[in-house]
N, C-alpha and C positions, 0 to 999 in steps of 0.2 A: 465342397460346401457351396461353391458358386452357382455349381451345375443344381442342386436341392432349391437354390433359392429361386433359380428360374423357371423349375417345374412347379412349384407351390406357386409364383405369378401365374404361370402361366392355367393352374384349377383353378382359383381363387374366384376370375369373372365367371367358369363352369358351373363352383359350386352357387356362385349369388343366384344364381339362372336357374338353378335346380330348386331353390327353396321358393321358387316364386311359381306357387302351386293355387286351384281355386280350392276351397274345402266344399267336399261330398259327404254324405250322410253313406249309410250303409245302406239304409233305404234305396238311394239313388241307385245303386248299385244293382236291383235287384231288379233283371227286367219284367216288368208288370202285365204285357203282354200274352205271358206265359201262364196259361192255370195252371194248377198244382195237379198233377196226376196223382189219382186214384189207385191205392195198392191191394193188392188181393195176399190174404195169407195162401202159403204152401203147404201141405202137408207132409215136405221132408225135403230135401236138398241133395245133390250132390256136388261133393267138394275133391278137390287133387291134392295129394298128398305129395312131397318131394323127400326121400330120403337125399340128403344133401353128400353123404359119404359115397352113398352104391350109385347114386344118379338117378338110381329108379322111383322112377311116378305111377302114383295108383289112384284109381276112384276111390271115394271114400262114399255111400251112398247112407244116408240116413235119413229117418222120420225124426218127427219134432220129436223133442223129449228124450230122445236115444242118444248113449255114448258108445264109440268101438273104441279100441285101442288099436293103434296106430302107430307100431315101433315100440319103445318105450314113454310115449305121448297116448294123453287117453282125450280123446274130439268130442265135445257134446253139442248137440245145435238143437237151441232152445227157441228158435223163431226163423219162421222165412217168408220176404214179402217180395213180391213181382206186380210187376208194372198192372191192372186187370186187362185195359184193352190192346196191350201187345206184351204176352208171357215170357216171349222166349229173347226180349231185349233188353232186360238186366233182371239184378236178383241183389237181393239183401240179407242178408242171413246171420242171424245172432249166434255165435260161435264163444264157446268158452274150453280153452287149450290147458289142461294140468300135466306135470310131468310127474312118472311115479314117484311115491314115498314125497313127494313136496306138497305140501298144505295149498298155497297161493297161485293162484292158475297164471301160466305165462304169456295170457291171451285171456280177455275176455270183451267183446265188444262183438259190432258190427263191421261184417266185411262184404266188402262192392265187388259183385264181378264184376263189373265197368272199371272198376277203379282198384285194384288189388293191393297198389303200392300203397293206397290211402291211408287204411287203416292194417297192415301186417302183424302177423306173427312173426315175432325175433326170439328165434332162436339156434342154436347153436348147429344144430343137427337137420332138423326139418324143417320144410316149407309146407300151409296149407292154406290154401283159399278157394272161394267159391267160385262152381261153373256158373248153376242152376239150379231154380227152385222146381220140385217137383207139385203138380198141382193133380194127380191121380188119386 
């Protein structure tokens, strides 16, 4: 009991220190420096497929508007946008994941090659996300 009462003295002036913050906007936040880059659409993507059981990874190559099935996963990629004045340094790609016979897709959004962990698909079995947008 003694020893709890000396560790709580001893946060206490931590935590007073920690709350004595200035307040920021989001604004602030936002370096202003920076234009916004310009996106150029893709005319189809490729994405890596992970069967999580076997190990094995595959391309999964598609144009907009096209689904493949993918295991027992059916992949449709409805959009894909890339940097215009440098292609090949990320990729954006609007991705919707259904599993058969299930109505509610287990994925649907935007995935970052830059950033995979961002935005994922969770599911049990497989992994997929974007390399690159294709612009041929």
């Amino acid at each position: 009991m003694i020893r709890a009462l000396v560790l709580i003295a001893a946060l206490v002036p931590g935590l007073a220190a920690a709350q004595d913050f200035t307040q920021t906007t989001p604004d602030d936040q936002i370096p202003q420096d920076e234009p916004a880059k310009e996106l150029a659409d893709g005319t189809g993507a490729m994405l890596r497929g992970l069967d999580k059981v076997s190990g094995i990874a595959s391309d999964i190559n598609l144009n907009v508007g096209q689904s493949v099935k993918y295991g027992f996963i059916k992949v449709t990629l409805r959009e894909c946008r890339y940097p215009a004045d440098d292609p090949s340094s990320d990729a954006y790609a609007y991705v919707t994941v259904t599993e058969e016979d299930k109505p509610p897709p287990d994925f649907s959004g935007w995935m970052i090659a830059s950033s995979p962990a961002l935005s994922a698909l969770d599911h049990p079995r497989y992994d997929v996300w974007v390399i690159r947008c294709k612009s041929d």
